[in-house]
C-alpha positions as CSV (number, residue, x, y, z in Angstrom):
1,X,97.9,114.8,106.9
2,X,99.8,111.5,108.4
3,X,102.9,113.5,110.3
4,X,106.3,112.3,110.4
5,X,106.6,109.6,112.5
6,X,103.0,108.6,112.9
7,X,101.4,105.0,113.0
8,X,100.5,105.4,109.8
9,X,103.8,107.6,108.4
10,X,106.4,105.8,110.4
11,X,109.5,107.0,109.0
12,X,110.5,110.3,111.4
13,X,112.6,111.9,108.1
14,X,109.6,111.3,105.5
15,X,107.8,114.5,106.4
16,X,103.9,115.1,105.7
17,X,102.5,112.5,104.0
18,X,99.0,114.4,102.6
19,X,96.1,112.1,101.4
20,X,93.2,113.0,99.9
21,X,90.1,112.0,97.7
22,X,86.9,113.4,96.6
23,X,83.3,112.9,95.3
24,X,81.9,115.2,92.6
25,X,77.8,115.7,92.4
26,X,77.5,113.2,90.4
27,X,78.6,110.5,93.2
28,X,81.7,108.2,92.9
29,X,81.9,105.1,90.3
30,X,85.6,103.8,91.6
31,X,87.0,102.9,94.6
32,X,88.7,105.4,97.3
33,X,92.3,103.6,97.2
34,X,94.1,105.3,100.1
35,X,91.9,106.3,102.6
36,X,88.9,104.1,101.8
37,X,87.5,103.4,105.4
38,X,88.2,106.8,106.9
39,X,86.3,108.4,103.4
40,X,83.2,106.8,103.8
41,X,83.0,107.1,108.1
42,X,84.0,111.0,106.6
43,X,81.0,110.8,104.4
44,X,78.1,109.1,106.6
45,X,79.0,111.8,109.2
46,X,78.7,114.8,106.7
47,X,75.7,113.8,105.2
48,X,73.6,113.0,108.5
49,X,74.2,116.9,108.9
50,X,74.1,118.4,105.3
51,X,71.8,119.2,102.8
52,X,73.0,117.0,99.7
53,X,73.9,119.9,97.5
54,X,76.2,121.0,100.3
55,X,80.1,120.7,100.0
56,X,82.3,119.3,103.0
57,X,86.3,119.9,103.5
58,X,87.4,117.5,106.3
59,X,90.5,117.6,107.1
60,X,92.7,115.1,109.6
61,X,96.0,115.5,110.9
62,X,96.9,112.1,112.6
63,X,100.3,113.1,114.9
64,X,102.6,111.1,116.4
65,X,100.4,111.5,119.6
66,X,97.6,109.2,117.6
67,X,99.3,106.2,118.5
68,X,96.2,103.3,118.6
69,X,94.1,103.7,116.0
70,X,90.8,102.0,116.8
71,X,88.8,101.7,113.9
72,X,86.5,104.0,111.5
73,X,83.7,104.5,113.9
74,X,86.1,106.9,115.8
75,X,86.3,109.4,113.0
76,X,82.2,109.1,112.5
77,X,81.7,109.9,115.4
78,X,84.5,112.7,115.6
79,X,82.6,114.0,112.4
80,X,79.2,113.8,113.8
81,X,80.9,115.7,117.1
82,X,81.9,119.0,114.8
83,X,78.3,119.2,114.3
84,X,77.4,119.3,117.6
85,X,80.0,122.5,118.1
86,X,79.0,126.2,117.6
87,X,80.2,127.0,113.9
88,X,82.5,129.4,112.6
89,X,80.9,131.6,109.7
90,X,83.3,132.9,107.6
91,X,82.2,135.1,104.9
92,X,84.0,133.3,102.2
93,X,85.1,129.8,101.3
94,X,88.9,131.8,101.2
95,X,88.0,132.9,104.8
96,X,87.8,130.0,106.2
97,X,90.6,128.1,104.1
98,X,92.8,131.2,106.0
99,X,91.4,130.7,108.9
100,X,91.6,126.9,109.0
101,X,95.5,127.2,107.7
102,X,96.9,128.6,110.9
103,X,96.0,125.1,112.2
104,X,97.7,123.2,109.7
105,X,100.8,121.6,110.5
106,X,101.4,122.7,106.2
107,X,100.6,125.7,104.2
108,X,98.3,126.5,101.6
109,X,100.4,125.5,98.9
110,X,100.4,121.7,100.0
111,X,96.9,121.9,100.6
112,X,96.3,123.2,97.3
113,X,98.2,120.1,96.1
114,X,96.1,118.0,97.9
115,X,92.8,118.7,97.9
116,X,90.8,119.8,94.6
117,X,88.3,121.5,96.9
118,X,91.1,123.7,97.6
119,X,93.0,124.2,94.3
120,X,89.4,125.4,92.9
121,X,89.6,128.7,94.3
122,X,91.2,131.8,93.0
123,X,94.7,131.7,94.2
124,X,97.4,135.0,95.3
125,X,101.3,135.1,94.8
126,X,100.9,135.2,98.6
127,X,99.2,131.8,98.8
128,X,102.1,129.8,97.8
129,X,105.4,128.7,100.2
130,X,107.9,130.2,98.4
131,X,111.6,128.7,99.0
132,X,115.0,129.5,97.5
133,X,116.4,126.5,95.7
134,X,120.2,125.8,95.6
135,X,120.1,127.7,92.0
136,X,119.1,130.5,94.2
137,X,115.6,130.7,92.3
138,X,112.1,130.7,94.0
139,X,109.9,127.9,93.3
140,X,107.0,126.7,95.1
């Protein structure tokens, strides 16, 4: 999630730019266009902690307050730092998408969008951000 305004979202009026990409079990064949570098720093740190039939959501806001990016080796090691934490345990994979959603700078729905992980669960009415459009009709 590359806010508004960002190093890598410069524009102040483009709002959230979301990025994603993901691996299945059976590996990757093609190359991670957009977030190649940060992917595979992503994936080295999650797999010196996981067992290999083990699934990872990482998720990165970069704010305007990430002004100097200095290389991929800062979100290994960011990665390899969560493991060092004490772990939430929520009961479900829904829990903790809930949970992790109050910290989000979007809501479900865009997450949804964005991540496959995410859209693969069983969704409510409730999940979605529901707006009026200027036909006075909700949409997503």
């Amino acid at each position: 999630m590359k806010a508004p305004g960002s190093v890598w979202n410069p524009d102040p009026q483009a709002g959230i730019h979301m990025a994603s990409d993901a691996e299945s079990r059976e590996g990757r064949s093609g190359y991670v266009e957009e977030i190649a570098s940060a992917y595979h720093a992503v994936r080295l740190g999650v797999l010196e902690h996981l067992d290999v039939k083990a699934k990872a959501l990482v998720l990165a806001h970069v704010s305007k307050a990430y002004w100097a990016p200095v290389g991929v080796w800062q979100i290994r090691e960011s990665i390899r730092n969560c493991f060092d934490s004490e772990p939430a345990t929520p009961l479900t994979f829904s829990a903790a998408i809930w949970g992790v959603c109050t910290h989000l700078p979007v809501g479900l729905s865009h997450l949804r969008r964005a991540s496959t992980m995410v859209a693969g669960r069983q969704a409510r009415l409730s999940d979605f951000d529901w707006v009026l459009d200027s036909h006075h009709e909700w949409v997503v």
